[in-house]
N, C-alpha and C positions, 0 to 999 in steps of 0.2 A: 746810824741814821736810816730814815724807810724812804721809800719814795713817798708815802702819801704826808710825810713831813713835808718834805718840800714841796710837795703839791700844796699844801694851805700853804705857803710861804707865798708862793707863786701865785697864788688865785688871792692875795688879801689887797683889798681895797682902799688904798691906791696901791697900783702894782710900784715896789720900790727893788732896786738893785740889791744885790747881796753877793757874801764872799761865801766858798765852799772853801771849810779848810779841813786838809787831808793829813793822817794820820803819821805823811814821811815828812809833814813841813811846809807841803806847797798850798798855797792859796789858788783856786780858780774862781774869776771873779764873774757873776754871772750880771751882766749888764739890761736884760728883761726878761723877762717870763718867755718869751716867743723865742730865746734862745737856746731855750733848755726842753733837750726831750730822753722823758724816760723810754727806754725799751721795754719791749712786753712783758718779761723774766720779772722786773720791778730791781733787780739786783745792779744795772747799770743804765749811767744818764749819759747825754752827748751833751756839751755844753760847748756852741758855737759860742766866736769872740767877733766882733766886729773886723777885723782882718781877714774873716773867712779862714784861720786857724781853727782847730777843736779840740776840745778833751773829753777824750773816752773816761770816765769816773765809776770807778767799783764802789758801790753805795757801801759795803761794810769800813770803807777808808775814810768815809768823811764823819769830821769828829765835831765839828759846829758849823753853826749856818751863822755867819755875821749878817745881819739884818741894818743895811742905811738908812735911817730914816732920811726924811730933809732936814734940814737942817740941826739937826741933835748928833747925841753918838750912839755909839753905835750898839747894836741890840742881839745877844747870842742866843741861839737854841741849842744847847751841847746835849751829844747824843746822851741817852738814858742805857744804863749799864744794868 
């Protein structure tokens, strides 16, 4: 997955929630776009949670972006091999 993936994720209109899910199993759920920041490198993101927790994410780990819509289900981007 690139960062500038999840940059269109993140900038699409309306901004919706989405899951990062990583290639050991864990899901990090990213609750707005304002809580997700790529680093310069573009190689890793910080992904605050509402708890003031965070996860540091190695971009080469995430293998789909689960996409929320409202009310519908749910919509993946899976990385391109």
């Amino acid at each position: 997955m690139t960062t500038d993936r999840i940059r269109d994720v993140c900038q699409a209109q309306p901004s919706r929630p989405f899951v990062m899910h990583l290639a050991d199993g864990r899901q990090i759920p990213v609750v707005h776009r304002e809580f997700l920041m790529p680093l310069p490198s573009g190689r890793t993101v910080v992904v605050y949670q509402p708890d003031d927790s965070l996860n540091i994410v190695d971009m080469l780990l995430v293998t789909d972006l689960e996409i929320r819509p409202n009310g519908g289900t749910s919509r993946h981007c899976r990385k391109r091999t």
